[in-house]
C-alpha positions in Angstrom: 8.7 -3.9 13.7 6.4 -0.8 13.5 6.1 1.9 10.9 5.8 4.6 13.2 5.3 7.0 10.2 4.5 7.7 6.5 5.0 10.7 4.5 3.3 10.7 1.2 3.3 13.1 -1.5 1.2 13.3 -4.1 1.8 13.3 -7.7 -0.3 15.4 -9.6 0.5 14.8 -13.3 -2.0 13.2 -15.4 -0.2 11.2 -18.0 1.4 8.7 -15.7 0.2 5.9 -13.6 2.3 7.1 -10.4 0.2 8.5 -7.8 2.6 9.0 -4.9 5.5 8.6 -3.2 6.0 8.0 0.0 8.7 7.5 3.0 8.1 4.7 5.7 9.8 5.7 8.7 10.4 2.2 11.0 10.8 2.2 14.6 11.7 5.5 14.6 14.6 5.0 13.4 14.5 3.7 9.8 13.2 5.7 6.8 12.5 4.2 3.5 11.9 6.6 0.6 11.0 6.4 -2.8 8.2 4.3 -2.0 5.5 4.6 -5.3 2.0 4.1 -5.3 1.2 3.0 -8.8 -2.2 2.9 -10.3 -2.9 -0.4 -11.6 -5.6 -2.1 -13.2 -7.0 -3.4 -9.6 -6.2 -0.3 -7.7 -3.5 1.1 -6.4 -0.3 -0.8 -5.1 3.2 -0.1 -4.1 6.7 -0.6 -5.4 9.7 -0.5 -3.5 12.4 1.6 -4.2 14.7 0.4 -7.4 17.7 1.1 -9.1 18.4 0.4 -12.9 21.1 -2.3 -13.7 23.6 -2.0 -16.4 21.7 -4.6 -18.5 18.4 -2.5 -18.0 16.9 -4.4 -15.6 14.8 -2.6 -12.3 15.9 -4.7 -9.3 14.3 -3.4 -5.6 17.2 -1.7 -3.5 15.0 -2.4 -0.7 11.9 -4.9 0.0 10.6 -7.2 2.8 11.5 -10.7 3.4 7.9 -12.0 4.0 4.1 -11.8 2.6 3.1 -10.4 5.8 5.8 -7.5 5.6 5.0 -6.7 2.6 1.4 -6.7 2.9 1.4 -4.6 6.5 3.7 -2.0 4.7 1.4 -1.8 1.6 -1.9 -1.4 3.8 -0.3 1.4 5.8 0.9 3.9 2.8 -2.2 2.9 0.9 -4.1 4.4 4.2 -1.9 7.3 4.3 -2.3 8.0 0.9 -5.8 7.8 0.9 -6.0 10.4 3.5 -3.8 12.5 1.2 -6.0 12.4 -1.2 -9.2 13.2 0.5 -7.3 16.3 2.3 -6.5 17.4 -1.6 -9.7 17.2 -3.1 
């Protein structure tokens, strides 16, 4: 599998810990939106897309089977938004 693209738009409010969000686009053929790039207390990471249950819960409508998966996808749309940034600023 290859991300063969990623959009990420910025989030420019200051009152919240989102950043971005992002679409991975796989193959070209797959997209993944709602992609958010949270600020946390090490640095930014992302979350995968989620959908609130009926009892409240946030469960991921979409997330990689594997640490390597995950961990490829994350460095990828952490690069892009990097760039992102710098191009803003």
């Amino acid at each position: 599998m290859n991300v063969t693209e990623v959009r990420v738009r910025l989030i420019k409010k200051e009152d919240t810990k989102l950043r971005a969000i992002a679409s991975i686009t796989l193959d070209g053929c797959f997209v993944v939106h709602d992609v958010k790039v949270i600020e946390g207390s090490d640095g930014c990471f992302i979350a995968m897309p989620s959908k609130k249950t009926p009892e409240g819960e946030y469960k991921d409508v979409v997330h990689p089977l594997n640490t390597e998966t995950r961990d490829m996808l994350s460095k990828r749309v952490l690069e892009e938004f990097a760039k992102a940034k710098a191009e803003a600023e």
